[in-house]
N, C-alpha and C positions, 0 to 999 in steps of 0.2 A: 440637440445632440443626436437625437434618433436619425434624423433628418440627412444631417452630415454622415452618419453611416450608411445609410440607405442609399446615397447621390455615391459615395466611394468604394460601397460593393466590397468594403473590407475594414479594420480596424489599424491598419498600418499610420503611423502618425496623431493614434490616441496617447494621453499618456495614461499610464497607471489609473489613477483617482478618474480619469473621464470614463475610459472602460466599467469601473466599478458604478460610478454614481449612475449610470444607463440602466445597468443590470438591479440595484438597487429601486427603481422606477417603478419596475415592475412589482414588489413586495410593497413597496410605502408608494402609491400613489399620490398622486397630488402635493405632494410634499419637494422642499430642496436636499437631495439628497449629495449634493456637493460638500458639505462640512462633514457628515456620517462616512461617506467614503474615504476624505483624507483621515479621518480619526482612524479608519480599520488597518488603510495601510499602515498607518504609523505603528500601530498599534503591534501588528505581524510581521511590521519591516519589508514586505512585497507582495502583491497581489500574486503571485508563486506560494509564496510560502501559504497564503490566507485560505485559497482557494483550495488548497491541501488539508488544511486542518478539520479536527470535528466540529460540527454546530456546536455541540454543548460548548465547548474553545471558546469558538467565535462570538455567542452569545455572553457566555460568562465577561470574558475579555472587554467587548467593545459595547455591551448594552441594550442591543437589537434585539428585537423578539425571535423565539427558536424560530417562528416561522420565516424569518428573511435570513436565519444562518442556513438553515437548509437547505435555501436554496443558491446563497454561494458556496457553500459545502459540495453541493451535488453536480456544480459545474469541474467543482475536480475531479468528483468520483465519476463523471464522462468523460473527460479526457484520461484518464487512466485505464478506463475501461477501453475505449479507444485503442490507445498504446500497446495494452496486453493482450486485445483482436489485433491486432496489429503482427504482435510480433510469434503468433500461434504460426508453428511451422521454422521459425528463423532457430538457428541453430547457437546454442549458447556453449559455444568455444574455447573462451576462457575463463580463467576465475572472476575478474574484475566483470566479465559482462554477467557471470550467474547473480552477483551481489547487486550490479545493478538493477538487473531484474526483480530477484526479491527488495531493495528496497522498495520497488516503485508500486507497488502491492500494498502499502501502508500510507495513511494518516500522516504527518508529520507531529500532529497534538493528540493522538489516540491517546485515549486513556485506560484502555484495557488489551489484556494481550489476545494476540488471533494467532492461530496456527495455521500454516499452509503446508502443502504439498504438492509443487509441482514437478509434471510428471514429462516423460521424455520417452522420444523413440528411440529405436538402435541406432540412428543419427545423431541424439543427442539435442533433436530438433521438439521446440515446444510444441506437446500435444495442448493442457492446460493447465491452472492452477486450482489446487480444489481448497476451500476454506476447511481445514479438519474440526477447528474446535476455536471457538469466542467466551474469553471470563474474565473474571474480575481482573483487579491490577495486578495482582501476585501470580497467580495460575491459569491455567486451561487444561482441562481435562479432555483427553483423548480418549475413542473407541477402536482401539486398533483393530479390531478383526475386523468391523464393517469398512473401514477407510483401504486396510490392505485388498478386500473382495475389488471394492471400487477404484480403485488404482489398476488392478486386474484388468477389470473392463474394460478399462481404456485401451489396453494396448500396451503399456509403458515399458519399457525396458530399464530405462532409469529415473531415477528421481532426486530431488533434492527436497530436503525438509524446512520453511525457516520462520522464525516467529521473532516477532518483536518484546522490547522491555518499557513499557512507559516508565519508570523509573529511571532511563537511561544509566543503568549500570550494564557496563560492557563486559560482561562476563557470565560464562555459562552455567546456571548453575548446575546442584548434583540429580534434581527434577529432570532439566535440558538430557544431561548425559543419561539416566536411566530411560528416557523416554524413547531418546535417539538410536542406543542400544536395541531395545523390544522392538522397534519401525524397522531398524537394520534386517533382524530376524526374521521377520515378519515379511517385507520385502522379498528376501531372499527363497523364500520356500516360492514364493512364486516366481521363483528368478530376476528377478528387477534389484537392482543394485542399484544402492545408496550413495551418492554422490558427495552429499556436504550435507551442516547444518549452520545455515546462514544465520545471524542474531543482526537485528535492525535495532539500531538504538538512535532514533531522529534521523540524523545526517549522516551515521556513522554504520557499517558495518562492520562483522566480525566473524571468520569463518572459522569453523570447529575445524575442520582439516588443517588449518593454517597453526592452530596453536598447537597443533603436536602432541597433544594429548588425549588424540583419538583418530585410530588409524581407519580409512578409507579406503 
């Protein structure tokens, strides 16, 4: 398998489960790792989806020791990282590109929420994303006055706020909207205007401006 990559200088005409059982090699040596890799896709339904999820997921789910989810875990978390170097500077236009941006920021299997905030210029163009606040499945706790200095610094002119719900409930709660309010404030004395509060729920977004229940 290595071999065959190595002679085609690219992975075009792998499929699925070949890609995975290569990379799997390398964590379980000397081993057939071609049964382990069909079980994971099956398991996540696409090396997409797999490669996205947390190791605790991945390990829970398929079996594998944390040490070999980590490290198909972290081929996501490089291509994401990737993506979001990538797209520093490209100008987020409309609403469907802000949402797609904040999803791509998250886990698809996270199991606790993160907050972000990314930040923008007087173009509207991504400066970056900064992680505000990581906890448990219910909350995350924010420091607004150190996040609002640090937003500052950057430069930002505007921003957008957005966190995910591993519970996948699509709705904000009254936490979201108290919080979103004090960041609006907060924001504004240093002139930087608030955007949106995106909510990621897996595959699904859902933008606070959109529901009309909080004006932007």
């Amino acid at each position: 398998m290595r071999s065959r990559y190595l002679n085609a200088g690219n992975l075009d005409g792998f499929d699925e489960h070949q890609i995975l059982e290569m990379l799997l090699f390398y964590a379980i040596p000397r081993k057939d790792t071609n049964e382990i890799a069909h079980k994971m896709i099956k398991e996540f339904g696409s090396l997409e989806i797999l490669i996205n999820s947390a190791p605790e997921a991945i390990a829970n789910r398929t079996g594998v020791t944390l040490n070999t989810a980590v490290l198909v875990s972290m081929v996501g978390d490089i291509k994401n990282l990737c993506k979001t170097k990538a797209l520093r500077g490209v100008k987020l236009k409309t609403a469907e590109q802000v949402k797609e941006y904040c999803a791509g920021l998250f886990k698809k299997d996270l199991m606790e929420e993160v907050f972000y905030v990314v930040c923008l210029d007087a173009e509207r163009r991504v400066i970056a994303p900064i992680e505000v606040a990581r906890g448990g499945e219910s909350q995350v706790t924010i420091r607004l006055s150190a996040l609002i200095s640090q937003i500052g610094v950057l430069g930002a002119k505007y921003a957008v706020c957005t966190h995910n719900h591993p519970h996948k409930i699509k709705k904000f709660s009254m936490d979201d909207m108290d919080t979103t309010i004090k960041l609006r404030a907060g924001l504004a004395s240093y002139k930087i205007k608030l955007m949106d509060h995106i909510l990621v729920c897996g595959e699904e977004t859902v933008s606070m401006s959109e529901t009309k229940k909080f004006k932007f």
